[in-house]
C-alpha positions in Angstrom: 20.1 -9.5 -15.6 20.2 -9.9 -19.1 22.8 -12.5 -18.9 20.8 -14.5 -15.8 17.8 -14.5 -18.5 19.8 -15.5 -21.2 21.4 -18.6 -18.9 17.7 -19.8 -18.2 16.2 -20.0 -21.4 19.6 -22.0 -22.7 19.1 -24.6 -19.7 15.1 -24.5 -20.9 13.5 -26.8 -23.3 9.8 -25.6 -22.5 9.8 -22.1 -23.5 10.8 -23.0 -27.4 8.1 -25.2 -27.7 5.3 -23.3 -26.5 6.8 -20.5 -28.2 6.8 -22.8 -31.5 3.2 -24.4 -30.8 1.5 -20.9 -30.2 3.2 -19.4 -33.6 2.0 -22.4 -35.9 -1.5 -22.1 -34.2 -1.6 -18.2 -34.8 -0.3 -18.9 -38.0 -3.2 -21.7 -38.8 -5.6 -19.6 -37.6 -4.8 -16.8 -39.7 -4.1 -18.6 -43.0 -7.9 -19.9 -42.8 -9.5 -16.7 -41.6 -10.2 -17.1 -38.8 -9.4 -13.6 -37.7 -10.3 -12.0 -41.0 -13.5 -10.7 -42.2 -14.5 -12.7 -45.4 -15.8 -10.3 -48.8 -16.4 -11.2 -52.1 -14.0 -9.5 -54.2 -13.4 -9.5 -58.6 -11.4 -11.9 -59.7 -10.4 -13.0 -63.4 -13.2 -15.4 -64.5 -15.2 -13.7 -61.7 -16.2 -12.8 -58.2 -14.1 -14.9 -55.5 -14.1 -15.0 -51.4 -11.4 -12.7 -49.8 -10.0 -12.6 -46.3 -10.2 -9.0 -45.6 -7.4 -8.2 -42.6 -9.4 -6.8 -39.5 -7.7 -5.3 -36.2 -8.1 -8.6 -34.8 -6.1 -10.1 -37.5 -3.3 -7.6 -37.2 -2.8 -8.4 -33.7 -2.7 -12.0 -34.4 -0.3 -12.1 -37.5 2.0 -9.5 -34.8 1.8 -12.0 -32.2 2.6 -14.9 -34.2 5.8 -13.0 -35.2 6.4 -12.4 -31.5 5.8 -15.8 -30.5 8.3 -17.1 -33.5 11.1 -14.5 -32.1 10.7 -15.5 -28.8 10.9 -19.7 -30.4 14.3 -18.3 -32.1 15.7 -16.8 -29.2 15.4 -19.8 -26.8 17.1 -21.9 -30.1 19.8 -19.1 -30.4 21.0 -19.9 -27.0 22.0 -22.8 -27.8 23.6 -22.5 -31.4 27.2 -23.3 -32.1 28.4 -21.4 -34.5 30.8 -23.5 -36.7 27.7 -26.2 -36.5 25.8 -23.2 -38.0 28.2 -22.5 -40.7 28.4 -26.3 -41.6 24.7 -26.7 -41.8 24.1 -23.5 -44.0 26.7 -25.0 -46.3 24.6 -28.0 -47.2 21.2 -27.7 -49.6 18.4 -28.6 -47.1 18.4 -25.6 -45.3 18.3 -23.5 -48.3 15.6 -25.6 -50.0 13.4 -24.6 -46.9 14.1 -21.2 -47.1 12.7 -21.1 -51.2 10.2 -23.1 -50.5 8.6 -20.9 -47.9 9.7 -18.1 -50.5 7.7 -20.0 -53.0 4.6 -19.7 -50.7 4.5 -16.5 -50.2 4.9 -15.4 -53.7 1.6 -18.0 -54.2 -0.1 -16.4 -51.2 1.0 -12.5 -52.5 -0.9 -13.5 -55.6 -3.2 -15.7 -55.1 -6.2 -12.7 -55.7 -3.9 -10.6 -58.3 -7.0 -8.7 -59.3 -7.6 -7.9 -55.7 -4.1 -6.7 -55.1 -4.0 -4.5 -57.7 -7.2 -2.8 -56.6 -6.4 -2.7 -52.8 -2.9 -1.8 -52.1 -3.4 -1.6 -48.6 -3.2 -5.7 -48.4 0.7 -5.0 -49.6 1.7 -4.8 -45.5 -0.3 -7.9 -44.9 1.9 -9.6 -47.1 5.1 -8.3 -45.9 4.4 -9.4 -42.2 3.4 -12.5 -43.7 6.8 -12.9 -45.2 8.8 -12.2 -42.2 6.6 -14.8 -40.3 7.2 -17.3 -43.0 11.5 -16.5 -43.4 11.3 -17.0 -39.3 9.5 -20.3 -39.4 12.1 -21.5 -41.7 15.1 -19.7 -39.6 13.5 -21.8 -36.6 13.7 -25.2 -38.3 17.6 -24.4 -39.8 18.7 -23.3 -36.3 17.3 -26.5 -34.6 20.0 -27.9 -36.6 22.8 -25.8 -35.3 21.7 -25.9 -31.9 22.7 -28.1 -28.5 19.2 -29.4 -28.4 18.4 -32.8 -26.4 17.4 -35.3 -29.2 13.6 -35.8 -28.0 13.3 -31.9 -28.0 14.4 -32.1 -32.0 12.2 -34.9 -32.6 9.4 -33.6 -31.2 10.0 -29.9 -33.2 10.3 -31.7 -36.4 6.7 -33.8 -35.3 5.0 -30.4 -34.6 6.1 -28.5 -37.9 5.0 -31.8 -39.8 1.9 -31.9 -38.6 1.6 -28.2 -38.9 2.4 -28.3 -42.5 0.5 -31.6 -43.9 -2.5 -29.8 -42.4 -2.1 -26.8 -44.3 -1.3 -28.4 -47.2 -4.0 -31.2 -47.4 -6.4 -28.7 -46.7 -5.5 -25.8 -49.3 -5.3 -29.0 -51.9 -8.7 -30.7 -50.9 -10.6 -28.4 -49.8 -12.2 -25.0 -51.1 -11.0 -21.9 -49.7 -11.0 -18.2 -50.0 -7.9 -16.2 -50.8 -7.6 -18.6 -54.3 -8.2 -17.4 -57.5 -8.6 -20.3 -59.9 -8.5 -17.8 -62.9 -5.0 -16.8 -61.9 -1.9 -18.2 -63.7 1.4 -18.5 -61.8 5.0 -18.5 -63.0 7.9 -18.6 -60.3 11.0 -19.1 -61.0 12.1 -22.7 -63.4 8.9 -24.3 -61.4 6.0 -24.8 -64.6 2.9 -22.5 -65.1 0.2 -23.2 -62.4 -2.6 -21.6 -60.1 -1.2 -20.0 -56.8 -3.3 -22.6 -55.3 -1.2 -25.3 -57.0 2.1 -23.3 -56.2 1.5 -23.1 -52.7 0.6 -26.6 -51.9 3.6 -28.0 -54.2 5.9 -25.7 -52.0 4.2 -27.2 -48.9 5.0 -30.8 -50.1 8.4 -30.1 -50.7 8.5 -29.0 -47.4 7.3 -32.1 -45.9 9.6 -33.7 -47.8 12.6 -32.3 -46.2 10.8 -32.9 -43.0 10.4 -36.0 -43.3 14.0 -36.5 -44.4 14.8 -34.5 -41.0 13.0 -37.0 -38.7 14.2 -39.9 -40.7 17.8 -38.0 -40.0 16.9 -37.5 -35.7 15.4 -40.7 -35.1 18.3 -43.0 -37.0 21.5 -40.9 -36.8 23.5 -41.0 -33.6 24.0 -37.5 -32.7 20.1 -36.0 -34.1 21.9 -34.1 -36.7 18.4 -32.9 -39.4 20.3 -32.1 -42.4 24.0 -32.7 -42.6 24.7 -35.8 -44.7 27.2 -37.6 -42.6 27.0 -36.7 -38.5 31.1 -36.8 -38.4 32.1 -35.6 -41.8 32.3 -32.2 -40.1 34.7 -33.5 -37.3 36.9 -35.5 -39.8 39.1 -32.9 -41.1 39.5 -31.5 -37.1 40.4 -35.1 -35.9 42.7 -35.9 -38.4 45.1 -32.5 -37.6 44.9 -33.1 -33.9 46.2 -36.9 -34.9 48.5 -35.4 -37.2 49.7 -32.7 -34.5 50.2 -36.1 -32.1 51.8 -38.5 -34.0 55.1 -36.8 -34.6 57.8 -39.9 -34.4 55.8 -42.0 -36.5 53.0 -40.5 -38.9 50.7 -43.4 -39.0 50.8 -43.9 -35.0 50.5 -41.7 -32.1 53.2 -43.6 -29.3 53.1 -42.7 -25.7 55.6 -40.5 -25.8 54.5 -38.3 -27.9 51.0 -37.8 -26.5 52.4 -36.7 -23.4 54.8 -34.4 -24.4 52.2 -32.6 -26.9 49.2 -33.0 -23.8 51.7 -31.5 -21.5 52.2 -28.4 -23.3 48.0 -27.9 -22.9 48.7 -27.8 -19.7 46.9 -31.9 -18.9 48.4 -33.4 -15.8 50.2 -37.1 -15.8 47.1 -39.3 -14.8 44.9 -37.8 -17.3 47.2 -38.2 -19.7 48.2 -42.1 -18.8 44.5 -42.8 -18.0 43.7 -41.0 -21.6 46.1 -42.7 -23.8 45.5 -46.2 -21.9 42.0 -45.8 -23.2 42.4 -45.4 -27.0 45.3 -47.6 -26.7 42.9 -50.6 -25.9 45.3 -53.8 -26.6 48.6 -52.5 -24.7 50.2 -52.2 -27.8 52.2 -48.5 -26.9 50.7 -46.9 -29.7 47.4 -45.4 -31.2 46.1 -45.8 -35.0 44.1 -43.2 -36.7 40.9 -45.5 -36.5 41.4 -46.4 -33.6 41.8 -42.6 -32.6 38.5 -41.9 -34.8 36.6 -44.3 -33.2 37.4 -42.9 -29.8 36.9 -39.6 -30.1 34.5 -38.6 -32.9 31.1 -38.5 -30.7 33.0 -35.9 -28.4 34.3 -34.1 -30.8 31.1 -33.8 -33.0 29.6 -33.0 -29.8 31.8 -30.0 -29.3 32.2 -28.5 -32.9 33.3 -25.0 -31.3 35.6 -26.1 -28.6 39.3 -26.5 -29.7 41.3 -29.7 -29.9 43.0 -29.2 -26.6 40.0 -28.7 -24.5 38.4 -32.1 -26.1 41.7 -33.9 -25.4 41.7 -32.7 -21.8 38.2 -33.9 -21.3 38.4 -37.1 -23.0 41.3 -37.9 -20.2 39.6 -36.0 -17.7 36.8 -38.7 -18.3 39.2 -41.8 -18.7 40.8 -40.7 -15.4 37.3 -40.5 -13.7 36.2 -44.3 -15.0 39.9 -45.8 -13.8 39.6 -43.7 -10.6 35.9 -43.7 -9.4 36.6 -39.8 -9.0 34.3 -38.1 -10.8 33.9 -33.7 -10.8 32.2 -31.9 -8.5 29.3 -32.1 -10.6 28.8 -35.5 -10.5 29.5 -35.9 -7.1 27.3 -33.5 -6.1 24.1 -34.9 -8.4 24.5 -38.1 -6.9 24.4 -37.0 -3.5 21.3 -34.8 -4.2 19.8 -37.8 -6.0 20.0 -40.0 -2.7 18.7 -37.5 -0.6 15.5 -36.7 -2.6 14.9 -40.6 -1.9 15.4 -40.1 1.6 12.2 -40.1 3.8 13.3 -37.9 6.8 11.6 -39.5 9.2 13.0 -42.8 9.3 16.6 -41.2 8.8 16.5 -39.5 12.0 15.1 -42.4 13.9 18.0 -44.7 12.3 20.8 -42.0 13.0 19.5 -41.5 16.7 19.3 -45.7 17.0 22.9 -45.9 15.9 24.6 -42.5 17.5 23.3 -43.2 20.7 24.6 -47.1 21.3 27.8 -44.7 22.1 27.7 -44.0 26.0 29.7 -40.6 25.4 27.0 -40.0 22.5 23.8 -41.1 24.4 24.9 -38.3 27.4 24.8 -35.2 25.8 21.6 -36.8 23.6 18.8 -37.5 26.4 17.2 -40.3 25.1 14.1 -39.1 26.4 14.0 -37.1 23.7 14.2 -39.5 21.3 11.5 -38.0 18.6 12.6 -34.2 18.6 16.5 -35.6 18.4 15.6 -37.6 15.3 13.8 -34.7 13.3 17.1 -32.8 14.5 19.4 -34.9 13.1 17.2 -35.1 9.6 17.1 -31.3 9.5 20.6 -30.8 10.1 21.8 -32.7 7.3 18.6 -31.6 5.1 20.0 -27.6 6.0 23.5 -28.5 5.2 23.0 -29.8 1.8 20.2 -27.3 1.0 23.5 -24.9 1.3 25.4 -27.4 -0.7 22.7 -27.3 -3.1 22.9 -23.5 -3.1 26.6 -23.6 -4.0 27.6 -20.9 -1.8 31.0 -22.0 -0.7 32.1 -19.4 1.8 28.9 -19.6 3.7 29.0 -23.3 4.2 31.9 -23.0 5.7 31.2 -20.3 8.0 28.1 -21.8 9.1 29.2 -25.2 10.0 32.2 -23.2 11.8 29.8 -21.7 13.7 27.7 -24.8 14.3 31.0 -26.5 15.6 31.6 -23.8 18.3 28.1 -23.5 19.5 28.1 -27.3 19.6 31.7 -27.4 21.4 29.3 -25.9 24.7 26.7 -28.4 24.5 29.9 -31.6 24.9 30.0 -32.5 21.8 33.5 -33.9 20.7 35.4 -34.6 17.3 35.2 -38.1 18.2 31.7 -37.5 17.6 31.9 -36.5 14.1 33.5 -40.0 12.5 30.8 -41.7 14.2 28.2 -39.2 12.8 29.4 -39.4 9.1 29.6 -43.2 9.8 25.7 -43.5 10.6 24.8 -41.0 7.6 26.6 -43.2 5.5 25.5 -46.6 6.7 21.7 -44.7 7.0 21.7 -43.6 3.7 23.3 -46.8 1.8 19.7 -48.8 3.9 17.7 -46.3 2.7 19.0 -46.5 -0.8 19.3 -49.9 -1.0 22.9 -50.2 -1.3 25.6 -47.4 -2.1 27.6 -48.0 -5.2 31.4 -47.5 -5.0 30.7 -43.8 -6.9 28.3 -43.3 -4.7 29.8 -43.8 -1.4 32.6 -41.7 -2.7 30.8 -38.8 -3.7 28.9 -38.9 0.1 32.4 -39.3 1.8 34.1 -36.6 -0.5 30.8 -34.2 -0.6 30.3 -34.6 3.6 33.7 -34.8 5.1 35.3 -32.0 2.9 32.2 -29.3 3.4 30.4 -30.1 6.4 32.7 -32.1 9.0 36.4 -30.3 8.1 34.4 -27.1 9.0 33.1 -28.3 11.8 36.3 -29.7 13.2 37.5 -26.6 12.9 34.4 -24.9 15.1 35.0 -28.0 17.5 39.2 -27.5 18.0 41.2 -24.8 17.2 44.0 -27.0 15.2 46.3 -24.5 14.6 46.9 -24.6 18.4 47.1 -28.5 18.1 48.8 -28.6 14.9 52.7 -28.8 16.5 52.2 -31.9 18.8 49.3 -33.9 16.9 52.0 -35.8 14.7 54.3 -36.8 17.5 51.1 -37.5 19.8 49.6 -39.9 17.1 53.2 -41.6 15.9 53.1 -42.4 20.0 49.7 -43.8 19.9 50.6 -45.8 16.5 53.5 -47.4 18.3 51.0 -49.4 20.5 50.6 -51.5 17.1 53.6 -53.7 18.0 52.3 -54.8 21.3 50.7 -58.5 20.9 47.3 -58.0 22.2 47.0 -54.8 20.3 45.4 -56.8 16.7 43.4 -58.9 19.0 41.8 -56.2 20.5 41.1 -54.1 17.6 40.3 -57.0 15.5 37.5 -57.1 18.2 36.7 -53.5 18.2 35.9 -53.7 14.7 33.1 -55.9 14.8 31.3 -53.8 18.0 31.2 -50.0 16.2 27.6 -48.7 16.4 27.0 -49.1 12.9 27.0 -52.8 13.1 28.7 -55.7 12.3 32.2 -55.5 10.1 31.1 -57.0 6.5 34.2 -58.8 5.8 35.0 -62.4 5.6 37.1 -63.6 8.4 39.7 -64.6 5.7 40.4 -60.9 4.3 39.7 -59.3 8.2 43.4 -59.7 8.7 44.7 -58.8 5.3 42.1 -55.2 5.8 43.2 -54.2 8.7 46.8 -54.6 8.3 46.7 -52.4 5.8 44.7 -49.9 7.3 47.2 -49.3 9.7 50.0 -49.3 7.4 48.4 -46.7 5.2 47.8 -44.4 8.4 51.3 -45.2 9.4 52.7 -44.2 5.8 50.8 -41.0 5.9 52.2 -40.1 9.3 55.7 -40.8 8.0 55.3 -38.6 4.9 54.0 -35.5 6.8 56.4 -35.6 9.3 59.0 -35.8 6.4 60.8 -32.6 4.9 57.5 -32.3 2.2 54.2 -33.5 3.8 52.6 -32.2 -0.1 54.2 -35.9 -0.7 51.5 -38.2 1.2 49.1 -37.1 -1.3 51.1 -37.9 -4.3 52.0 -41.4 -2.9 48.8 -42.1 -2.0 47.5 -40.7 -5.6 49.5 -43.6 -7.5 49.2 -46.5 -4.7 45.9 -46.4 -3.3 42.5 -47.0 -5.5 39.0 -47.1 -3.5 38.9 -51.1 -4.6 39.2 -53.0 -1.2 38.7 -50.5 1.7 35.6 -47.5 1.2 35.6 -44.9 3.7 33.0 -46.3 5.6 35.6 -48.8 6.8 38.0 -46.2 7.3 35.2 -44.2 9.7 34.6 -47.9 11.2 38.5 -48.1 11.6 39.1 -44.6 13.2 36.3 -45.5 15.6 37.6 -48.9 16.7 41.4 -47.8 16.7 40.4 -45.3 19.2 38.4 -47.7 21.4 41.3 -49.9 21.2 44.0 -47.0 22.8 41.2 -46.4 25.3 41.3 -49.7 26.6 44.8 -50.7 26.4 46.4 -47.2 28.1 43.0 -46.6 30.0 43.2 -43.5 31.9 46.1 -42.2 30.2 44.0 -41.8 26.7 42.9 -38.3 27.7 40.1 -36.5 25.7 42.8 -34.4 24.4 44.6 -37.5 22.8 41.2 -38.6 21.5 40.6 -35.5 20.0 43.8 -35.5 18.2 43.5 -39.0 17.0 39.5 -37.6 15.3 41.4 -34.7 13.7 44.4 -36.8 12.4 41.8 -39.5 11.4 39.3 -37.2 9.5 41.8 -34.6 8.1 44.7 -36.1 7.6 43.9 -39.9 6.4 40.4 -39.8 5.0 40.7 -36.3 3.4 44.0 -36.6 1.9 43.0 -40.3 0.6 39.9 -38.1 -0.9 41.5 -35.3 -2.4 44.4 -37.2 -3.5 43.5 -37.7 -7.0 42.8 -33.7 -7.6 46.5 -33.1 -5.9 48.3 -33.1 -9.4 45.7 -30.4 -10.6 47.2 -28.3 -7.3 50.8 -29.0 -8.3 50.0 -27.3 -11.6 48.3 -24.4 -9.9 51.3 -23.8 -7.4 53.5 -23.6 -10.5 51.6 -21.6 -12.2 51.3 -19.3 -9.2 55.0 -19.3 -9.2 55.5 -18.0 -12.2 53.3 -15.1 -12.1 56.3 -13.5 -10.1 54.2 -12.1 -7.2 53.2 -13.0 -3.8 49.8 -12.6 -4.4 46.9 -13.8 -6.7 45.0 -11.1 -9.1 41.4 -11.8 -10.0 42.1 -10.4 -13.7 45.3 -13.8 -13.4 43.0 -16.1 -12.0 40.2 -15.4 -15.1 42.9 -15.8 -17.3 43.7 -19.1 -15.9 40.5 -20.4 -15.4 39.8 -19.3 -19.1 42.4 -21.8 -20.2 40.9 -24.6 -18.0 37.6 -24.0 -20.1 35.5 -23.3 -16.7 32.4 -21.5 -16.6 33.3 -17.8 -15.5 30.5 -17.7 -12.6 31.9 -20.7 -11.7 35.6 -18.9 -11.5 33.9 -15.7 -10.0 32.5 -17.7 -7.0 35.8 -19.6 -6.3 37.8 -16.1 -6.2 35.1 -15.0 -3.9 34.9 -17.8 -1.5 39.3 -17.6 -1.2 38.9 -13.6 -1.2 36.6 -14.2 1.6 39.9 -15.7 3.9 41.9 -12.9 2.4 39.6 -10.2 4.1 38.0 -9.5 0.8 40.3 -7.7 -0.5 41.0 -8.0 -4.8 44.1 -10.2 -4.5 44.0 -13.8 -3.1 47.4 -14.6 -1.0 49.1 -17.7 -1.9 48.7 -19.2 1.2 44.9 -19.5 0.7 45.2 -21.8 -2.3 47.2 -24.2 -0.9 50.6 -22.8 -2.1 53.2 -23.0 1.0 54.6 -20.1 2.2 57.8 -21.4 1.7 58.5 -24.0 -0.9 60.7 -26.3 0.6 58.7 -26.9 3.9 55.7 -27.0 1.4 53.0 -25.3 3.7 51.0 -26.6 6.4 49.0 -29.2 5.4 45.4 -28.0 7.0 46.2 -25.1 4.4 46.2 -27.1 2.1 43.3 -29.6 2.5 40.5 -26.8 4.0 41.2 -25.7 0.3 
C-alpha cells in the first residue's frame, strides 16, 4: 500500500504545491502574529511588543511543519540521487541553508531581554528552526528532483513572493518581536539589530532566488543551481565514448559500436538505427562532439541510470523515428487520445453505414435496428479499450475469447472481423480528421493484436485448422496467374464498403502487385523449414511507407471477393474463413510485430541458456531488471503467460514464443498470440 502511495505522489504535481502554499501561509501568519497573543514585555532601552505563543499558535507552527514534510515527501519521490550529490556540492544550496540559519539566530534574539526572562519561548524557537531548515531542504531538493519545468518555475515564484513579503515588511514596517536596543553579531556578518540581520538574510535569499528563476526559465533542462546543466554529464559521456572508440581514440567506427552495444545486450536495428543517427553525414564514424551533441540532454536527463541503459534508449528511440514503431506506451496514448475525441454517437451510425453495405453483414445485423446496432457497436469498442486502458492483459484476452464464441452462434464470421477493423479505422481517421502514419499504426497494432487475434480465436478453433490453412491458401494464391484474375481484383478494390481505393490509377498496379507478392513471400517462408524467418525478412524489407494496413484490410477483403467470384460455389465458408485467419494473423500481424521480432530472438536465446525447460519468475525479474523495465510492469507480463501455464510459478517455453523444438521453430500462432 505504501508503495501504491508512494507511486501516486511521484506521478503528482498538485500535492507539493498545496503542500508548499499552505506551509508559507502558516508560516506568514505566524511570523506576524497572527496566532499569538501580543504583550508588552522589557526590553533594553525599554518596554517593546511581544508575540506571546498561544495554543492556537502551537497548532499552527506544528502544522506548518506537517505541511512542509508532506511538500518534501512529494519532492523526495522524485529525487535522483547523484543529481542530489552534484547539487550539494556547489555553493547555492549551502548559502540557503545559512541564510535561513542567519534568521533564526535574528529571530531567537530579536527580544534578548525577554528570552532571558521567559525560558519557556526556548521550544518556540526550536520548532521554528526545524520549519525554517525544511523550507530550505524544500528549495535544495527541487533541484535534485524530476520535476516538470513549469512545476520548478512556479515553486521558485511562490517562495519569491513569500520571501520579498516578509522581508519588505520586517524592513518597512513596525513590528513586534524587534528590539531596536538589541545589538547583533553572527558570524563574519558586521554588528547590527536582529531586525537588520533578519531582513539582510532574507535579501540574500531572494538573491539566490532570483538567480534560481533566471537559471529555470533560460537553461535548457531547469537546472536552479548548478553552474553548467551538462558539466555533470561530461565526465560520464566522455568514458562511455572512450569505452566505444577502441580502434581509433578520437572516433567511434561502426564496428566498434556494435560489438561494445552487443555485449549490453542491444539488438542489430537498434544499434544500425542508433549509430546512423549520431553518424549524421555517412561518414562510418562518430566524433566526440558530435557524440556530445547527441546525447547530452538524455544523459543529463538520466543522471542515475548507467551508460548502457541510455545507449539502449537512445537507439531504442532512433529505431522508433526510422521505423514508425513506437512502445507500447506510445501506441497505446495515441490510441486513447483519438478515442476521447470520439463522439459515440456518430461512430456507431458510421460503423453500422459501412458494415452493413456487406449482404453477409447486413443479415445477421437487422437493419431495422439501425439505432440500438449503432450504440452497440460504439460500446463494444468503448468496453474493449476501457480494458486496454486497464492494462489487464490476461483478461482481455479471455473476454474477447469469450465474445468470439458467443458471437460464433449469432453467424458471425472471421470474414467479418477485417471488415470491422477496416470501418474502425476509416471511422476513426473521419472523425479525427486524418490518421497520421503513427497513428494508424498504433490503431492497427493496438486492435488487431488485442481485440481481433482473440477473437479469431473465440470465432475458429485454429489449432484444428492450422495443418491445411497453408496448402489451402497457396491453392487459392495460385488463381493469381489466371488473366482475368488482376482485372477483377483491381475492380474489387475500388467497391470494399469503406469506400473508394485512394490511389492514383498510375501506382494502383504497382500496389497491388506488391501486395500479393508480400502475402505470397510470407506463405513461402512459413511453409519453409523455419516459418520464425517471415518475420525477420519482412523486419529488414518492408517499411509502413507505401501500403498502411488499412489497404491491407481493403486488400484481404477484395482478394476474397475476387476467389468468390472467380471459383463461385467452390469458395466454401470454410475456405473463406481460412483466407480471414491467414489474412489477419499471418500477413497483417506478422508485418506488425515484425519489428519487435529481434527483441524475441534475444529472449529465446536467453531462454536457452538458462538450461531448463521452463521459465522461473525469480529468472524472468532478473531479466527484465537488465532491460531496465518497471517491475509491475514485469510482474503483470509473468502473470498474464502464467495465466496459459495454469498459474503455476514457472512459465513454459512454449508460451513465450520459444518452439518446442528449435529446428521446426514452433508454431507460428504460438508465437504471434504472444
Amino acid at each position: 500500500m505504501l508503495s501504491k502511495h508512494g507511486q501516486w505522489l511521484s506521478e503528482q504535481q498538485w500535492p507539493m504545491l498545496l503542500a508548499t502554499v499552505l506551509a508559507l501561509a502558516l508560516n506568514a501568519g505566524e511570523h506576524f502574529g497572527i496566532f499569538g497573543r501580543m504583550v508588552q514585555a522589557p526590553g533594553v532601552h525599554g518596554p517593546v511588543l511581544m508575540w506571546e505563543p498561544t495554543a492556537l499558535s502551537w497548532t499552527m507552527t506544528g502544522l506548518t511543519s506537517l505541511s512542509f514534510s508532506l511538500a518534501i515527501l512529494c519532492m523526495m519521490t522524485r529525487v535522483h540521487s547523484q543529481l542530489l550529490w552534484l547539487t550539494l556540492k556547489s555553493f547555492d544550496p549551502w548559502a540557503i541553508f545559512a541564510c535561513m540559519g542567519r534568521a533564526w539566530l535574528a529571530r531567537l534574539f530579536a527580544g534578548l531581554p525577554e528570552l532571558k526572562r521567559r525560558r519557556e519561548r526556548e521550544a518556540v524557537h526550536m520548532i521554528d528552526l526545524v520549519v525554517m531548515m525544511q523550507y530550505a531542504a524544500l528549495l535544495v531538493l527541487a533541484e535534485a528532483a524530476d520535476v516538470p519545468k513549469r512545476v520548478k518555475s512556479l515553486l521558485v515564484a511562490i517562495c519569491m513572493l513569500h520571501t520579498m513579503l516578509l522581508a519588505l515588511c520586517t524592513k518597512y514596517y513596525e513590528m513586534p518581536n524587534w528590539d531596536p536596543g538589541v545589538e547583533l553579531t553572527i558570524l563574519f556578518f558586521p554588528p547590527m539589530s536582529p531586525r537588520s540581520q533578519f531582513v539582510s538574510s532574507l535579501e540574500c535569499i531572494i538573491v539566490l532566488l532570483a538567480k534560481a528563476a533566471v537559471s529555470v526559465v533560460l537553461q535548457k533542462n531547469a537546472f536552479m543551481f548548478l553552474r553548467c546543466h551538462y558539466e555533470f554529464c561530461t565526465d560520464q559521456l566522455d568514458a562511455t565514448f572512450a569505452r566505444l572508440a577502441m580502434t581509433d581514440p578520437s572516433n567511434i567506427q561502426y564496428g566498434d559500436f556494435r560489438a561494445v552495444l552487443l555485449e549490453w545486450g542491444v539488438t542489430e536495428g537498434h544499434i544500425f538505427s542508433g549509430f546512423n543517427y549520431l553518424d549524421h553525414d555517412s561518414s562510418g564514424k562518430v566524433s566526440l562532439r558530435r557524440f556530445r551533441e547527441c546525447l547530452s540532454d538524455l544523459f543529463a536527463e538520466f543522471p542515475d541510470a548507467s551508460s548502457s541503459s541510455l545507449l539502449a534508449r537512445f537507439c531504442q528511440d532512433c529505431y522508433s523515428q526510422a521505423s514508425h514503431i513506437t512502445s507500447l506506451d506510445s501506441m497505446m496514448s495515441i490510441v486513447f487520445s483519438h478515442w476521447r475525441r470520439i463522439k459515440l454517437d456518430q461512430f456507431g451510425t458510421m460503423m453500422y453505414q459501412i458494415l452493413t453495405q456487406d449482404q453477409a453483414i447486413a443479415k445477421v445485423f437487422q437493419r431495422d435496428r439501425t439505432h440500438t446496432q449503432a450504440l452497440l457497436f460504439s460500446a463494444f469498442t468503448a468496453v474493449a479499450l476501457s480494458r486496454l486502458e486497464e492494462r489487464d492483459y490476461v483478461v482481455i484476452e479471455t473476454q474477447m475469447i469469450e465474445l468470439g464464441l458467443r458471437h460464433k452462434a449469432y453467424g458471425v464470421r472471421p470474414t467479418f472481423l477485417g471488415l470491422f477493423e477496416l470501418a474502425l479505422m476509416e471511422t476513426i481517421n473521419h472523425q479525427v480528421n486524418g490518421l497520421s502514419l503513427r497513428g494508424e499504426l498504433a490503431w492497427a497494432m493496438i486492435w488487431g493484436h488485442y481485440v481481433v487475434l482473440p477473437l479469431l480465436h473465440g470465432l475458429v478453433d485454429i489449432e484444428t485448422l492450422k495443418p491445411q490453412i497453408y496448402d489451402h491458401v497457396h491453392d487459392l494464391l495460385s488463381l493469381t496467374h489466371e488473366e482475368r484474375f488482376l482485372t477483377v481484383l483491381t475492380k474489387n478494390m475500388h467497391h470494399v464498403p469503406t469506400g473508394s481505393w485512394k490511389v492514383s490509377c498510375a501506382e494502383e498496379g504497382e500496389h497491388i502487385e506488391t501486395m500479393l507478392q508480400l502475402t505470397k513471400q510470407i506463405l513461402l517462408d512459413l511453409q519453409g523449414p523455419c516459418p520464425f524467418t517471415a518475420g525477420q525478412r519482412l523486419n529488414q524489407d518492408f517499411k509502413w511507407d507505401r501500403i498502411l494496413p488499412r489497404d491491407l484490410l481493403r486488400f484481404s477483403y477484395a482478394m476474397a471477393e475476387t476467389f468468390r467470384e472467380i471459383l463461385g460455389a467452390a469458395y466454401t465458408s470454410t475456405l473463406d474463413t481460412e483466407w480471414a485467419v491467414f489474412m489477419h494473423a499471418e500477413v497483417l500481424e506478422v508485418l506488425l510485430l515484425s519489428p519487435y521480432l529481434q527483441s524475441q530472438k534475444v529472449l529465446e536465446e536467453w531462454a536457452f541458456q538458462l538450461g531448463d525447460s521452463v521459465v522461473r519468475g525469480e529468472s524472468w525479474d532478473a531479466l527484465l531488471l537488465l532491460a531496465h523495465c518497471d517491475m509491475e510492469f514485469a510482474e503483470l507480463g509473468f502473470a498474464r503467460l502464467n495465466a496459459d501455464s495454469g498459474m503455476n510459478p514457472t512459465i513454459g517455453l512454449q508460451h513465450i514464443g520459444i518452439p518446442a523444438e528449435r529446428c521446426k521453430c514452433g508454431a507460428p500462432f504460438s508465437t504471434l498470440r504472444f
